[in-house]
C-alpha positions as CSV (number, residue, x, y, z in Angstrom):
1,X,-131.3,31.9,87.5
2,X,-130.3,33.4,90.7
3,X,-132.6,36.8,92.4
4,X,-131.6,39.6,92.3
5,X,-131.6,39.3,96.2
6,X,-128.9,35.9,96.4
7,X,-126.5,38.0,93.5
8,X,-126.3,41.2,96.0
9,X,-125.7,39.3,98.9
10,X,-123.2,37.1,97.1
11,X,-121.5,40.8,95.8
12,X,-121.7,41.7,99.5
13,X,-119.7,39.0,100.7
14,X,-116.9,38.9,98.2
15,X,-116.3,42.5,99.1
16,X,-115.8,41.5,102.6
17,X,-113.5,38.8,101.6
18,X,-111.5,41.1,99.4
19,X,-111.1,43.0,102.4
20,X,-110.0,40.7,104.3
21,X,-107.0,39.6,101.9
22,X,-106.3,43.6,101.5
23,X,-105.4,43.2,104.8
24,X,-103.4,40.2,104.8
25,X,-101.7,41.2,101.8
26,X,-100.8,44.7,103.9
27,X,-99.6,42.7,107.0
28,X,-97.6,40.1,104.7
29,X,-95.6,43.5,103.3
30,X,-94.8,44.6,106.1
31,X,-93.5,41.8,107.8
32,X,-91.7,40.7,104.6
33,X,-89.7,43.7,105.3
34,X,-88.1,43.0,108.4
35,X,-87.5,39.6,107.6
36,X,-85.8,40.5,104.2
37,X,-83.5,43.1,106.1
38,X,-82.0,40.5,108.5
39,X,-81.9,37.8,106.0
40,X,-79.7,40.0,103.7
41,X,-77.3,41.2,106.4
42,X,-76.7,37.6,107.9
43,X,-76.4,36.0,104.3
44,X,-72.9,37.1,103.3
45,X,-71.7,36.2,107.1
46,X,-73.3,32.8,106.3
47,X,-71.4,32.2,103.2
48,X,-67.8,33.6,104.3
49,X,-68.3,31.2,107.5
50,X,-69.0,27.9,105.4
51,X,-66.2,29.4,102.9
52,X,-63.5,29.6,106.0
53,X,-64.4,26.6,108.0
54,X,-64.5,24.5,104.4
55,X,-60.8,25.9,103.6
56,X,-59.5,24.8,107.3
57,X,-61.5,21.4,107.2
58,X,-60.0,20.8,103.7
59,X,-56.3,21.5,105.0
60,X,-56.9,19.8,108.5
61,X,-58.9,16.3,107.2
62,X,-61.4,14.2,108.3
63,X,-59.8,12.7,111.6
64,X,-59.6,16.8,112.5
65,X,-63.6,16.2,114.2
66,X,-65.9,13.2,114.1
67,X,-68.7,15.6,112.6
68,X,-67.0,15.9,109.7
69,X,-66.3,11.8,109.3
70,X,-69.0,9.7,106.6
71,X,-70.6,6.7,108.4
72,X,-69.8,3.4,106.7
73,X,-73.5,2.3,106.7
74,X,-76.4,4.9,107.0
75,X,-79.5,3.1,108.7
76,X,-81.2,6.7,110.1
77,X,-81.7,9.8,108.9
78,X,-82.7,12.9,110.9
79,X,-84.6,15.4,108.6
80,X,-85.3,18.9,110.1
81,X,-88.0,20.2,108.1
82,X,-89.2,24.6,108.1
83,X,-92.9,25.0,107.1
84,X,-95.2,27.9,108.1
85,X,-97.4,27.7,111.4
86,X,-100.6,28.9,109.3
87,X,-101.6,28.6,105.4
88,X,-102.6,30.8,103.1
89,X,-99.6,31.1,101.4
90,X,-100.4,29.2,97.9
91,X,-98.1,26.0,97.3
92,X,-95.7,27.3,99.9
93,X,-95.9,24.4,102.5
94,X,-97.0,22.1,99.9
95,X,-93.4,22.5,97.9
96,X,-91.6,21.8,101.0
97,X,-93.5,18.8,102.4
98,X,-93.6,17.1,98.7
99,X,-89.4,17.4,99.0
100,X,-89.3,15.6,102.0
101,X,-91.8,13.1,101.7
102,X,-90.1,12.2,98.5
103,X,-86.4,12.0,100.2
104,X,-87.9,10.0,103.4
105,X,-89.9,7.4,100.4
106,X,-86.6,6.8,99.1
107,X,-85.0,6.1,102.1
108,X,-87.7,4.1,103.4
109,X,-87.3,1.5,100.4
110,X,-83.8,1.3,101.0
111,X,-84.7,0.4,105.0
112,X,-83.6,3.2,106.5
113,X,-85.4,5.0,108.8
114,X,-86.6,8.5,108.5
115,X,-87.1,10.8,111.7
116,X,-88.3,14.4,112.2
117,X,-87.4,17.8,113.6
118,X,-90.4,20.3,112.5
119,X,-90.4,24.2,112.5
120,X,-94.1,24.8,111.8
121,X,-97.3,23.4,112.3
122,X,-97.9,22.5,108.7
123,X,-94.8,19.8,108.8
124,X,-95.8,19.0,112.5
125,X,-99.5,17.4,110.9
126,X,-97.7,16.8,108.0
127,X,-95.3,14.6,109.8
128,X,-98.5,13.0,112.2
129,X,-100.8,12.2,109.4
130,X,-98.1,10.3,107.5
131,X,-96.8,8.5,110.7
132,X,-93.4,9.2,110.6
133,X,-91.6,9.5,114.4
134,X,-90.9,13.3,115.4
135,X,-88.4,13.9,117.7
136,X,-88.6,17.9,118.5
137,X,-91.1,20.2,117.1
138,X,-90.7,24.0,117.5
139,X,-93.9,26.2,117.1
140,X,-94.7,29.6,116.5
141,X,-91.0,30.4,115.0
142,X,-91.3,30.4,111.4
143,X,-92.9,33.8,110.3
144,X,-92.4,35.7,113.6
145,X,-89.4,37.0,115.4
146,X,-86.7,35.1,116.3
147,X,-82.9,34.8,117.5
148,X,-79.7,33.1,117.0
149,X,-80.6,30.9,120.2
150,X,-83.7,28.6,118.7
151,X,-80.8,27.7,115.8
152,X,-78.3,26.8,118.4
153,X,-80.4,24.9,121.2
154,X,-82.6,22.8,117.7
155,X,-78.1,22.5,116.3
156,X,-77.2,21.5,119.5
157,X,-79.5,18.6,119.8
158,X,-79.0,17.7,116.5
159,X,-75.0,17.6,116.9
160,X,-75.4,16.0,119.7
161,X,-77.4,13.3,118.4
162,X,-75.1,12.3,115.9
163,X,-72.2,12.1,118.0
164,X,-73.9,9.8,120.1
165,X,-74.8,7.9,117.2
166,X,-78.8,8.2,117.2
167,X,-79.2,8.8,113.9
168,X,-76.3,9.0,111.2
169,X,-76.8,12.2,108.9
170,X,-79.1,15.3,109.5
171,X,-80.4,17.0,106.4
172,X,-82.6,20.3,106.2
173,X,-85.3,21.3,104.3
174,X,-86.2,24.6,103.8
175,X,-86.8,27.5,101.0
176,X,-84.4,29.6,99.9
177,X,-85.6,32.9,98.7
178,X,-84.9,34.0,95.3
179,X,-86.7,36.9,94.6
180,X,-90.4,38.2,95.4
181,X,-92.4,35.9,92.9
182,X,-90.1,33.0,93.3
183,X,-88.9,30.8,96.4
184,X,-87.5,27.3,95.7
185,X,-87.6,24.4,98.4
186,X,-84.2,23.0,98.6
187,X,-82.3,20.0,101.0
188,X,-79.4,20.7,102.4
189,X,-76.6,18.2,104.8
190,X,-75.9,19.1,108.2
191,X,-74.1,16.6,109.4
192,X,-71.5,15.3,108.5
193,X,-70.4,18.5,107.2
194,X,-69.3,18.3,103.4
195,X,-66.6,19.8,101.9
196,X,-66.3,22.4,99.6
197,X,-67.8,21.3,96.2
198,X,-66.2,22.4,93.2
199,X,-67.9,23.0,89.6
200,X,-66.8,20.2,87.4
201,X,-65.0,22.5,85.0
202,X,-62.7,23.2,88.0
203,X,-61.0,20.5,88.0
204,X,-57.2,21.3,87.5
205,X,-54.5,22.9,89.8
206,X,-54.4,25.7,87.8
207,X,-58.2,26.5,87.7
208,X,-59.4,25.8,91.1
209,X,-60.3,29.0,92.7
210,X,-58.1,30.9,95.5
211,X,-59.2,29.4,98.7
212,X,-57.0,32.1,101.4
213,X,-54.3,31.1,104.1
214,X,-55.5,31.1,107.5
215,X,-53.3,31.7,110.6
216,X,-55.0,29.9,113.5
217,X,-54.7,30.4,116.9
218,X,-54.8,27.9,118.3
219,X,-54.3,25.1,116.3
220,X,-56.4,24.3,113.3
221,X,-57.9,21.3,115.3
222,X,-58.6,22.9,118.2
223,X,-60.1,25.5,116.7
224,X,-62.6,23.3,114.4
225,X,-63.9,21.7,117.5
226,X,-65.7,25.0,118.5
227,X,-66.2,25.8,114.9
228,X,-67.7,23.1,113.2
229,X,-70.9,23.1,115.9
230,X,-71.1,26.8,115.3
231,X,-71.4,25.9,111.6
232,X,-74.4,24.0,112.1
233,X,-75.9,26.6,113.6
234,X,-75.0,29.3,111.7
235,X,-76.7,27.3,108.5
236,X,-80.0,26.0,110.6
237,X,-80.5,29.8,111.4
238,X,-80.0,31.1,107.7
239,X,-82.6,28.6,106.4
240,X,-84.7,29.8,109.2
241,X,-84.0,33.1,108.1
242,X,-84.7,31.9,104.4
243,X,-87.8,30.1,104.9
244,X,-89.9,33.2,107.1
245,X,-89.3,35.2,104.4
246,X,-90.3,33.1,101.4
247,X,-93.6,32.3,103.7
248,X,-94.3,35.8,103.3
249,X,-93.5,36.7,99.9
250,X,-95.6,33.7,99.2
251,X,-98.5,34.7,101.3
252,X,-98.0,38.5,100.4
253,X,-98.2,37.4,96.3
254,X,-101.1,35.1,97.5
255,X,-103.3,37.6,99.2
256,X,-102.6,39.6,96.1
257,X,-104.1,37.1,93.8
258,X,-106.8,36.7,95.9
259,X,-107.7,40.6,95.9
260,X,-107.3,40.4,92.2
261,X,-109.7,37.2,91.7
262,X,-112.0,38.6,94.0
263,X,-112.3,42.0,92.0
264,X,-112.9,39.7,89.1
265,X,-115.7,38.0,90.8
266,X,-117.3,41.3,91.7
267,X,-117.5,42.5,88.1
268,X,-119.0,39.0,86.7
269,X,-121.5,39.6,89.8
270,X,-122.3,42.9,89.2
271,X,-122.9,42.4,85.2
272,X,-125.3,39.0,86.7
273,X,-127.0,41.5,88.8
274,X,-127.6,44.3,85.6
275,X,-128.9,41.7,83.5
276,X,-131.4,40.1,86.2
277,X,-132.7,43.4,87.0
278,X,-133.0,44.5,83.3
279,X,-134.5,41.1,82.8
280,X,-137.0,42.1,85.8
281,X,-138.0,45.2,84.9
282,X,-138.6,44.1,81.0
283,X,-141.1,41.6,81.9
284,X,-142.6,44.4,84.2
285,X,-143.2,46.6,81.4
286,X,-144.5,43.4,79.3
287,X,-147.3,42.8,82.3
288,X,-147.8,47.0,82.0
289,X,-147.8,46.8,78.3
290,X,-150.5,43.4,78.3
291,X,-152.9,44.9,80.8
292,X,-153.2,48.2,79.2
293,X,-153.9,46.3,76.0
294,X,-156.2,44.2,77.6
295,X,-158.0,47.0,79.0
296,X,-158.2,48.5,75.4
297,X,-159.5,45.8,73.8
C-alpha cells in the first residue's frame, strides 16, 4: 500500500496537471472563436462559388479548360493532407491520417503512386515514417492565423502540376466541422474539378433543381480560365478554414475531459489518502492501547 507521503505527492501533481489542461482548455476557447467566425462568413461564399462555376462548366463542357478534363489512365495521385502542428487534441490527427493511409493503400495495390502535400507536422511524420514521397509541406498554418495567399501559392502548385502532367488527380483531406462535439474527416477532388452531383431521386427534367442563367462577360470560356484556378483555391482555403477549427474544438473538448478525469483522480486520491491515514492512526492507538495494557499488567 502506498504512504501517506507518495499519495500527497501524487494529489499534488495531478492538481498541477489539471491546471495545466484548465489552461489549454481556456486558450483552445478562445481561439476556436476566431476561427469559427471566419469559417462561417467564408462558408456560404464557398458554396455559391462551386454552385456558379458548376452551372457555367455544365453549360460550357469539358473541352471549356483542361482542368476540368478526366485522364484516360490515372498512374499518380497528389493527396494534400491538413493535420494539426501539435497533439493533444484526442483522435483528431489520428481520424485524418487513417483516411488517407487507407485511400493511398488502395491505390498502391492498384500501382499507382501516391504523393504528398502536408499542412501540419502530424501528416509531415506521418508521411516520413510511412515512406511515402512529399512534395511541399507547410508548417505552423493549421491552428494559427492565416490568409487567402497560403491557399493560392499550395493551389497554384497544385494546378500547375497537373497541367504539366506530374501527377493526374489531386484530392484533399481534411475535417469538416460539424458542430462542437463532432468533426468528421472527409476527401475531397481537386483536380479535375467534378461536376455538380445530383441526388439520385433527381433524376428527371422536371425535378432537377433550378440551376440560374448567367450572363458572362466575357465569354463563358474565357471566363472559366481565370475561374476554375480560383476554385481550387477557394475550396483548399475552406478546408483550411474547416480543419483549424475542428483542431480546436477537438483539443478544447479534449482538455476538458482531461480536467474532468483529473478531478476524478483527485477524489480517488484523496479517499486513498483518508483511509491510509485512518489506517495510521488506528494502529497508533493499537501500540497506545497494548503498552498501557502492558504496563498494567
Amino acid at each position: 500500500m502506498a504512504t501517506l507521503k507518495e499519495v500527497e505527492t501524487k494529489i499534488g501533481a495531478v492538481k498541477k496537471t489539471k491546471q495545466i489542461t484548465k489552461a489549454m482548455n481556456m486558450v483552445a476557447t478562445s481561439k476556436l472563436r476566431g476561427a469559427q467566425q471566419k469559417m462561417d462568413a467564408f462558408r456560404p461564399y464557398a458554396f455559391k462559388f462551386a454552385e456558379v462555376l458548376g452551372s457555367l462548366a455544365e453549360k460550357a463542357g469539358e473541352e471549356a479548360s483542361p482542368l476540368l478534363i478526366p485522364r484516360e489512365e490515372v498512374k499518380k495521385i497528389h493527396v494534400i493532407l491538413c493535420t494539426s502542428d501539435r497533439g493533444l487534441c484526442a483522435g483528431f490527427n489520428a481520424h485524418l491520417i487513417s483516411m488517407a493511409q487507407k485511400f493511398a493503400k488502395e491505390k498502391s495495390e492498384q500501382n499507382i503512386e501516391v504523393v504528398f502535400t502536408n499542412f501540419g507536422k502530424k501528416g509531415r511524420n506521418w508521411c516520413r515514417k510511412s515512406g511515402f514521397p512529399i512534395l511541399n509541406e507547410h508548417l505552423g498554418i493549421v491552428g494559427a492565423k492565416f490568409g487567402f495567399s497560403i491557399a493560392t501559392v499550395a493551389g497554384q502548385r497544385a494546378v500547375d502540376g497537373f497541367l504539366d502532367e506530374e501527377y493526374d488527380e489531386v484530392y484533399i483531406v481534411s475535417s469538416e466541422f460539424v458542430s462542437m462535439a463532432r468533426q468528421t474527416p472527409v476527401m475531397q477532388q481537386l483536380l479535375p474539378i467534378q461536376p455538380i452531383e445530383l441526388p439520385e431521386e433527381e433524376t428527371t427534367e422536371e425535378e432537377k433543381p433550378y440551376l440560374a442563367e448567367h450572363i458572362c462577360e466575357p465569354s463563358t470560356n474565357e471566363l472559366l480560365g481565370d475561374m476554375l484556378p480560383r476554385h481550387v483555391y477557394v475550396q483548399l482555403y475552406s478546408a483550411l478554414l474547416e480543419t483549424s477549427t475542428s483542431e480546436h474544438a477537438a483539443r478544447m473538448t479534449a482538455m476538458d475531459n482531461a480536467t474532468k478525469a483529473c478531478d476524478d483522480m483527485v477524489d480517488a486520491l484523496t479517499l486513498a489518502y483518508n483511509k491510509a491515514r485512518q489506517a495510521g492512526i488506528t494502529a497508533d492507538l493499537m501500540d497506545i492501547v497494548g503498552g498501557a495494557e502492558a504496563l498494567k499488567g
